[in-house]
N, C-alpha and C positions, 0 to 999 in steps of 0.2 A: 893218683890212686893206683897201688897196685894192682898188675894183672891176675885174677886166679886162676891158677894152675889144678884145672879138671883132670888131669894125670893124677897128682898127690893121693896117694893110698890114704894119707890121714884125712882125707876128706870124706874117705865111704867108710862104711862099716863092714869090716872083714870077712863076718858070718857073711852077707849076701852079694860081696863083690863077685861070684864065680855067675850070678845069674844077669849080671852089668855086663863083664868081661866074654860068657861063653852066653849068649842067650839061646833060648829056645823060642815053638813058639810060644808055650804055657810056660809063665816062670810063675810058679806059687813062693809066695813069701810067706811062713808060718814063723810061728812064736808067741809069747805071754805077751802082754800088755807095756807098752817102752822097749824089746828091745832093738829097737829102729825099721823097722819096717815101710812106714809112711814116709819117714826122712828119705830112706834110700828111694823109694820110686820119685819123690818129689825132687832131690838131687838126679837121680835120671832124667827125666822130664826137661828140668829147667836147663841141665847139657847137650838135651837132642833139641831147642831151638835155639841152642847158643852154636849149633854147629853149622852155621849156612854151607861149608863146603861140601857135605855130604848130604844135608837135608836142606831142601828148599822149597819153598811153598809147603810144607807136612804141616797136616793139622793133628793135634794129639786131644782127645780124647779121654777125663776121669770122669766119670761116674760115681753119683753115691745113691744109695738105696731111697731117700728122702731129700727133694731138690730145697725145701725149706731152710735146712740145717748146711748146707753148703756156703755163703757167705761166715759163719763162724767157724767152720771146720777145716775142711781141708783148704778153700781157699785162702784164710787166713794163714794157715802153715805157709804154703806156695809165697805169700805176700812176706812172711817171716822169714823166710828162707832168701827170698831176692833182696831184703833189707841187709841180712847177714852174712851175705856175700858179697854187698855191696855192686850191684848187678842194675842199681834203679836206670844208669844212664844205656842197658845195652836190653833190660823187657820193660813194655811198659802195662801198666794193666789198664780194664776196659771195665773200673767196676759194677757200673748197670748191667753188663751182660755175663760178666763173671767168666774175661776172657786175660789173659796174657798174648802176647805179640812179643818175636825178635826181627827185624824187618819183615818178611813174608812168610815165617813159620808164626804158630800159636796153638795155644793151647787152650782146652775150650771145656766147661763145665758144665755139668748135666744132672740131673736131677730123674730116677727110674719112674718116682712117683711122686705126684707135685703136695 
């Protein structure tokens, strides 16, 4: 299997790469409905626990307004995104807890209101 190459510009979307590349600590993503917003934090996300040399042990943290709706929403994306990057043998998910793991980083899901 090839390695992916988390450098490659054709992997992010251009409009939001300056908030990837130059971060602050409020990066707001705006825009109309598709065009990429969710893709890019979830391509962020799944490269800061693919990064053990700079992050280790980091737990990361999404939230959604309604914890119900999170198994078909965002975490499905997350799940789509590690299929389509072919990433299954480097996170693995924790679906009763609606968590991702890369050795001791992970990512962990939350719900504001149940």
């Amino acid at each position: 299997m090839p390695v992916l190459d988390l450098s490659s510009q054709d992997l992010w979307n251009p409009k939001y790469l300056p908030a990837l590349t130059r971060p602050k600590i409020y990066n707001i993503l705006y825009g109309g409905a598709g065009p990429g917003k969710s893709q890019t934090m979830i391509q962020s996300f799944l490269s800061e626990i693919l990064n053990h040399g700079e992050n280790e042990n980091e737990t990361f943290v999404v939230l959604r307004k309604v914890a119900a709706t999170i198994r078909t929403s965002v975490y499905m994306d997350f799940k789509n995104k590690i299929y389509e990057w072919n990433l299954g043998d480097l996170i693995t998910p924790y679906d009763g807890i609606f968590e991702f793991r890369s050795r001791n980083n992970k990512i962990i899901f939350m719900g504001v209101k149940q």
